[in-house]
N, C-alpha and C positions, 0 to 999 in steps of 0.2 A: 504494500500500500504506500503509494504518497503523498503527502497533500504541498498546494498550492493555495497561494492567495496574496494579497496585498493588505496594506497596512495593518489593523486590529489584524485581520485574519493570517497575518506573516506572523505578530505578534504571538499570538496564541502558539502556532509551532513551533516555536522557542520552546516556549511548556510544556509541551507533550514531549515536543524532541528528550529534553531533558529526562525524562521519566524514562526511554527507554523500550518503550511500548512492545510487544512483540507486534512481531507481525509490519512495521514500521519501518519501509525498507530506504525513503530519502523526503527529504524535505525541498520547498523552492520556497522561501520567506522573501518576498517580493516588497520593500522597504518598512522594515517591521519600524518599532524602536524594543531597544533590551532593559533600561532602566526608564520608566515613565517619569518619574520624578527627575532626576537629572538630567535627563534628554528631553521634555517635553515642558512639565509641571515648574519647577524652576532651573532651568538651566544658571552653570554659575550661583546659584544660591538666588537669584531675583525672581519673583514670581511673575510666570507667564500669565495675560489674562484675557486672551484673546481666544486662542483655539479650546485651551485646558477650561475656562469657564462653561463654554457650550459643552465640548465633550461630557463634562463630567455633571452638566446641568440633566443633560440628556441621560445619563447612568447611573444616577447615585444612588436612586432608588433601591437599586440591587446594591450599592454595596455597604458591608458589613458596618454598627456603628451606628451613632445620633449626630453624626456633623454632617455639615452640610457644603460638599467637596467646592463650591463657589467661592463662598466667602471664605473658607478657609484660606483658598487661593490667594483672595484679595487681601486677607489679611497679611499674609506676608512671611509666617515665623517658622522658615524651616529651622528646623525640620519636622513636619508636621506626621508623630508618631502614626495618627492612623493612617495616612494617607500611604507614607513607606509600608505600612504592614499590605495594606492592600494590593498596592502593586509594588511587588517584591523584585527587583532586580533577577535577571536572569545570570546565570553561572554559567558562560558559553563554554566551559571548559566540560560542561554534561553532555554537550550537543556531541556526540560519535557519530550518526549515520550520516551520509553523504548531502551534501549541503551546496545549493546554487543562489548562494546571498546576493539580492541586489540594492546598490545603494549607489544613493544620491548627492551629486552638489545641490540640485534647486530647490529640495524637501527639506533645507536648514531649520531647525528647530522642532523637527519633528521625527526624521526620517536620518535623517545623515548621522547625527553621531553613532545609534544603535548600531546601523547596517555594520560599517567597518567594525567595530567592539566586537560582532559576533562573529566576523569571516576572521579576526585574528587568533581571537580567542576561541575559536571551537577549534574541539581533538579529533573529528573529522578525518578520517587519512583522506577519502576525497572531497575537497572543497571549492568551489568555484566562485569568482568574484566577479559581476556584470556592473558595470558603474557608468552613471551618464549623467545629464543638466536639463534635463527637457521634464515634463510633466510626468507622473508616475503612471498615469493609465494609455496613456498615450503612446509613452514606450511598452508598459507590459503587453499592449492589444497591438506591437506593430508586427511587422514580418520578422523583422532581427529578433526583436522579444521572443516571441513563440519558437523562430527555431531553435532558440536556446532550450528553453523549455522543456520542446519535446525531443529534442537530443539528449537531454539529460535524465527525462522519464525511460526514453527509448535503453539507454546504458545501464540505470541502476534499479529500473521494473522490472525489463521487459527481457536484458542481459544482453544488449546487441554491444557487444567489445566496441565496437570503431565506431560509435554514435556518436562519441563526443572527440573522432579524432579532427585534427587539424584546430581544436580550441582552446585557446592557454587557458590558465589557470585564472588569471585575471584579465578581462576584458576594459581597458583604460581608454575615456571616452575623454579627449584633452577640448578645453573649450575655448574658442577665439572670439569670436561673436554669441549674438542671441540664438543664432539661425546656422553659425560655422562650427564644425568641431572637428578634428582629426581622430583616429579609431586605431589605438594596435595592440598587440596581444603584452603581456608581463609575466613574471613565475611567481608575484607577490605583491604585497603592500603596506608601506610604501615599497615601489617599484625597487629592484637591486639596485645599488650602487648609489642612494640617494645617500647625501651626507649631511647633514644639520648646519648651517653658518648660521655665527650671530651679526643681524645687522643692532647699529647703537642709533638712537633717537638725541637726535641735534637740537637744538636750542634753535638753528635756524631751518627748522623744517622738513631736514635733508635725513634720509635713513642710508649710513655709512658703513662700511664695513672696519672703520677706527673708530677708535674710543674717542669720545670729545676728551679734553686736556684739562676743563675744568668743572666745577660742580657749577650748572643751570639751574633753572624752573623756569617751565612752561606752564601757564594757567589760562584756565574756560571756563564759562560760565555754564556750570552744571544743569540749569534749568531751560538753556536755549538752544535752538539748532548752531550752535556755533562750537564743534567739537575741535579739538585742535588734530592739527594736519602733518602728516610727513612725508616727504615721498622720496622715493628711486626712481631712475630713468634709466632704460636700458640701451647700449651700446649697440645689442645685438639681439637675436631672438632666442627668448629665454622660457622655460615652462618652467612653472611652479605646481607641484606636485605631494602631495602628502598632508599631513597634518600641521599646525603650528602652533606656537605659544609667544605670547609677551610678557615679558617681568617687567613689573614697574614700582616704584618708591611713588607713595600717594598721600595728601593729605587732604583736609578739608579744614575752611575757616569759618565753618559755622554748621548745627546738626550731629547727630551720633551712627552716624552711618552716611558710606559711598559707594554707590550703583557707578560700577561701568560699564561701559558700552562699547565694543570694539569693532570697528567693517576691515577689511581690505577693499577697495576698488580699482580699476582700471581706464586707463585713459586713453586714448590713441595720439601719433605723434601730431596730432591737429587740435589738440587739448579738450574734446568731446569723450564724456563718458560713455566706457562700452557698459552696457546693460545685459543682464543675463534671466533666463527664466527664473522664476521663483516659487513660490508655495501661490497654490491658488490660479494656478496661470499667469501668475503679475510678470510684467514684463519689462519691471522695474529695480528685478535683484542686482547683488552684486558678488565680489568674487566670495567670501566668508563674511562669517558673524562671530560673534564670541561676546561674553558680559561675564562679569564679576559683582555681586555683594559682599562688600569687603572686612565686614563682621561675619562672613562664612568661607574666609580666607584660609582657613587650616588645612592643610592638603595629607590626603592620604598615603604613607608614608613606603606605603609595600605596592599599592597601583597606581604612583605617579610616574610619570619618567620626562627628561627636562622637554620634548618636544608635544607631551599630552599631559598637562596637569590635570590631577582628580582630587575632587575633596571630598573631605573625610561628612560633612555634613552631619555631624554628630555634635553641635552646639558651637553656641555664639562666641568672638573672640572682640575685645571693645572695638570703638572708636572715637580718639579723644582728639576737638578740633586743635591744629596745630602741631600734632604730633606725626612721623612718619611714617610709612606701613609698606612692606615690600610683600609684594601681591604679582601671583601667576594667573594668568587667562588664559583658559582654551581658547582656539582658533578652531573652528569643525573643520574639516577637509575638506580640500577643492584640487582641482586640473583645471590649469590657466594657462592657454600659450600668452607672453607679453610678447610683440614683435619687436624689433629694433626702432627706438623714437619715442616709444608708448611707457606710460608711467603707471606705477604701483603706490597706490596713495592708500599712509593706513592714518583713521579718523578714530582718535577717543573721546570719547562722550558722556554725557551724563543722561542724554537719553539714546534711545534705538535710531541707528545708526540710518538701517531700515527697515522696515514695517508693513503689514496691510493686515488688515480685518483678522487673519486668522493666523497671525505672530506677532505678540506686542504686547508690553509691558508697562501698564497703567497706572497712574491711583486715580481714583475717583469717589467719587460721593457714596455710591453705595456700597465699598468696601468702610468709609466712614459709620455710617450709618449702622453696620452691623459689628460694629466694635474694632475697626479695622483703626490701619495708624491714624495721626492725624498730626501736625506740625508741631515738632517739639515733642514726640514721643519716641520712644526708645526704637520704632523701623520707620523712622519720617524717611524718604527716598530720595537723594538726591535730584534724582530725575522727576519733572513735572510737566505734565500734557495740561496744558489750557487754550485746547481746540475743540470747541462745544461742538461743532457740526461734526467733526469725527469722532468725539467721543460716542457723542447721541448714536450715529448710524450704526455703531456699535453697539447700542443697546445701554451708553452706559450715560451719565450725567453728566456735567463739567464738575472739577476738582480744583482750585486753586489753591496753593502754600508759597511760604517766602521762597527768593533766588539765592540760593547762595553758588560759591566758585568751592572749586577744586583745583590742586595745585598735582603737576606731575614733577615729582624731584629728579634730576637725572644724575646720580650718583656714575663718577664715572670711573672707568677703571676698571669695573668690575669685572671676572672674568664670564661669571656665570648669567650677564642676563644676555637673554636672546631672543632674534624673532625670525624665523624664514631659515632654510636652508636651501642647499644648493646641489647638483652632482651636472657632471660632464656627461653628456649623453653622445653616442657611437657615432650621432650625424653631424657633430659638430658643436651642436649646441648646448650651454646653459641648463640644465636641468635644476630645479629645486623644490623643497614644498616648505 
């Protein structure tokens, strides 16, 4: 027996998988997520309140408990016991039978971090990785989708040997445009020979591969679209491939708690943003996302490693205005060709970097209202949306609190902070993620 299916339904055979079922001969988890809370619920420790509010508006019913999976949301305070009890992290180290995981750049905040966690972490002897940027149903229902599919039913149902030959192990879908991507096979991921570089964050904008000389600060106003900017320009044509991370020294001068907000984006040598599909069909993504709450800064000490930080999400660590804090952010994974000319610009923020209807990270009146923060209490949120028309079409009310700034410290010297890496690839080019 196999099963198929996409999202919840990919999700679910995590679970079964795990158990071992007889009779369970492979699986095709079609962009699951493996920890709902961390990948979905709050990423980074900030509460999602855009997708996870309806989802779990829609479900709660059924699950276990007298809370009410909304407003919990909104309120803010992971780690919120019942909610981890519920949806329990999956152990892809359970997952044995044959596995054709797919996963996503453009399902960011839903779909992407899970996928890769389980194609690495499942003990699988045969595992296959299908990755792309386009819409999740759109590729599952295409031609390429299905023969995958039924290649891999045909190999591990039905015992046809040569069904899955001529198909690597990882299928790398590299993205240049909305509409351009290039296509070739890998034996893993991140791809062999990927190497980690740390680029250092400039005082004046520029993301280096030297350490600046002296100790900076860079500061934004944490409550406006005005996140601070840094970029790279490439020489030549470069892919960035893999997962990432930013270390940063952060403070605030006002408040007890700081939400960050992290993008990568892409420009072309004509200084016009390239745009990439996103969740929803938006046609207004970008290359990655990543966020931090920085009172859930404590990273897990046995499942972190410097280019995927993981937190430990097992309780609050202060934050006192004016003091420093050195804090890691996940980056989700992405494949970016950059051309020669075209620029890598990463944007930190106090709010979402970017956003639509069903990814997004609010306060609003009716997480107030049911006991949720409110200005001046111990999870006030750096980040503040005071766009009534969008809150509203969203279902939610407008929210206003004070502005205050965030300071980024750039401590320099250091060996260990990092963002992006790099590897030489066969045709010449630049390779990195």
């Amino acid at each position: 027996m196999g099963l198929n299916g996409v999202s919840g339904l990919a999700a679910n055979q995590y679970h079964v998988a795990c158990r071992s079922p007889r009779g369970l001969a492979a699986i095709i988890p079609w962009e699951g997520f493996s920890d709902f809370y961390r990948d979905v619920a709050f990423p980074g420790g900030v509460p999602e309140t855009g997708f996870t509010d309806w989802y779990l508006s829609e479900d709660y019913d059924n699950i276990p408990g007298s809370f009410d999976p909304p407003e919990t949301v909104n309120e803010g305070t992971p780690p919120a016991a019942s909610m981890l009890g519920y949806f329990e992290p999956i152990d892809p180290s359970k997952i044995t039978v044959p596995l054709l995981e797919c996963a996503t750049w453009s399902d960011q905040g839903l779909h992407t971090r899970g996928g890769f966690n389980i194609f690495n972490g499942a003990s699988s002897k045969d595992k296959y990785l299908y990755t792309h940027g386009r819409g999740k149903w759109t590729v599952y229902n295409s031609p390429d989708g299905l023969a995958y599919q039924l290649a891999f039913f045909d190999r591990f149902l039905k015992g046809e040997h040569d069904a899955m030959k001529g198909k690597s192990r990882v299928r790398l879908e590299v993205r240049k445009t909305i509409s351009e991507y290039e296509e070739r096979g890998e034996d893993s991921w991140p791809p062999a020979g990927t190497r980690f570089v740390p680029y250092y964050l400039g005082s004046d904008g520029d993301l280096s591969l030297q350490a600046p000389g002296t100790v900076k600060t860079v500061s934004y106003p944490a409550a406006e679209d005005k996140p601070a900017q840094f970029s790279l320009s490439f020489d030549k044509d470069t892919e960035i491939s893999g997962p990432a991370a930013l270390k940063l020294w952060v403070s605030t001068d006002a408040g007890e708690d700081i939400d960050l907000f992290v993008g990568l984006r892409k420009f072309d040598s004509n200084g016009a943003e390239v745009h990439f599909e996103a969740r929803e069909n938006d046609t207004t993504g970008i290359v990655a996302n990543g966020c931090l709450r920085v009172t859930q800064r404590k990273l897990d000490p046995v499942k972190s490693r410097p280019e995927r930080p993981f937190l430990s999400n097992d309780g609050e660590l202060p934050v006192v205005p004016g003091e420093v804090y050195e804090v890691d952010v996940e980056i989700l994974p992405s494949s970016t060709l950059f051309e020669a000319g075209s620029r890598l610009v990463l944007n930190i923020g106090g709010r979402d970097i970017w956003w639509n209807r069903m990814c997004q990270h609010l306060r609003n009146e009716r997480s107030t209202a049911c006991g949720g923060a409110i200005p001046g209490s111990t999870h006030t949120p750096a980040h503040v949306w005071e766009r009534a028309r969008q809150l509203q079409s969203a279902g939610f009310g407008p929210f206003a609190a004070q502005f205050r700034r965030q300071s980024l410290h750039e401590f320099v010297g250091r060996s260990d902070r990092r963002f992006g890496v790099a590897r030489k690839g066969a045709n010449g080019r630049d390779r990195g993620s």
